[in-house]
N, C-alpha and C positions, 0 to 999 in steps of 0.2 A: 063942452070941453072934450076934445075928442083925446082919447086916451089906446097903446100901443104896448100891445106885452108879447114880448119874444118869450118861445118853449120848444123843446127840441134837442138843447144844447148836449152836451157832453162828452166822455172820454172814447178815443176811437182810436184804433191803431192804423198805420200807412197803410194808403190803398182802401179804407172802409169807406162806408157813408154813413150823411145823417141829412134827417127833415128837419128843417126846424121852419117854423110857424110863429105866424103874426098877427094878434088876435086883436081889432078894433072895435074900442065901444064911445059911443057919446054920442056919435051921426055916421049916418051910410057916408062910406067913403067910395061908392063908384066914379065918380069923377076925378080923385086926386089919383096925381103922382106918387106911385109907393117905390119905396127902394129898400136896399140893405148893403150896410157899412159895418167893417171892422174894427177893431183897435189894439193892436200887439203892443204888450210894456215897453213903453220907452216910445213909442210911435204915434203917427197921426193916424187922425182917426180916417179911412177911405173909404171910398165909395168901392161895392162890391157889383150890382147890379141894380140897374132900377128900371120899371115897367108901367107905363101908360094905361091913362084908362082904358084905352082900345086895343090894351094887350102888348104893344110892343114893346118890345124889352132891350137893354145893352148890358154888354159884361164888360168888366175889368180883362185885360189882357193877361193878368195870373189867375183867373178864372174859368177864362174861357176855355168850353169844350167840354168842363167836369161838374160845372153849379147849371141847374135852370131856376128860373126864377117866375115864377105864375104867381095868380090872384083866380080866387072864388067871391065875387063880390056880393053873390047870395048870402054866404054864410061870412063876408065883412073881414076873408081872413088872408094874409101872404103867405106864400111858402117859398125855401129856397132848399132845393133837391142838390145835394152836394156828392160827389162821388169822386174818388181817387182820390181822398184827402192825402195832404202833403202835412209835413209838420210846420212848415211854415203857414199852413191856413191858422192856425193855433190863434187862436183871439176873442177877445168880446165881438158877439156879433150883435148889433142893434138894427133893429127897422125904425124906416123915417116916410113920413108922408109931406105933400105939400098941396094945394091948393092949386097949382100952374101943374102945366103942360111939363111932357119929359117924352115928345114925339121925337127928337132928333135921332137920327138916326148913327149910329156906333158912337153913341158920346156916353158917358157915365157920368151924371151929376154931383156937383163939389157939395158937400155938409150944407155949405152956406144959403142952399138953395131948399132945404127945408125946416119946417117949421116944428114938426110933429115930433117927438121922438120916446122910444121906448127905451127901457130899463135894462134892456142888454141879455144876453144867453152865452155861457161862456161856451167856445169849442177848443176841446185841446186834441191835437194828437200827435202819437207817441208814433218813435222809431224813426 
């Protein structure tokens, strides 16, 4: 059972950063599709970025330019390098993995399209 815990999370004022991390255990996940999705109260949950096993990545267009989104699949884990936080980033952030391909290139995949999914890491920021 392959299992996904976001850490990282927390309280950040306009313009800060944060790491947040996504740590896989059950089986090596070099082959899937990783991503990470938000969810602001009252909102759908969205696709934020998500990266191929061969590295290639796509953002959200309220993302782009300020989040990157890597994989170390030595050590089994995501990261999403976020900077110029807006207070609109404000959300649960979850990572999701999937089993298919997510080579297309400037597309960011719908929820629907994964299986995996982790317990959430809240980000809030203020101002």
């Amino acid at each position: 059972q392959v299992e996904l815990q976001e850490s990282g999370g927390g309280s950040v004022q306009a313009g800060g950063s944060l790491r947040l991390s996504c740590a896989a255990s059950g089986v090596t996940y070099n082959n899937f599709c990783m991503a990470w999705f938000r969810q602001a109260p009252g909102e759908e949950r969205e696709g934020v970025a998500n990266i191929d096993a061969d590295g290639s990545a796509s953002y959200a267009d309220s993302v782009k330019g300020r989040v990157t989104i890597s994989r170390d699949n030595a050590k089994n884990t995501l990261y999403l390098q976020m900077n110029s936080l807006k207070p609109d980033d404000t959300a649960m952030y979850y990572c999701a993995a999937t089993t298919l391909g997510c080579r297309r290139a400037d597309k960011v995949y719908p929820k629907s399209y994964f299986g995996y999914w982790g317990q959430g890491t809240q980000v809030t920021v203020s101002s």
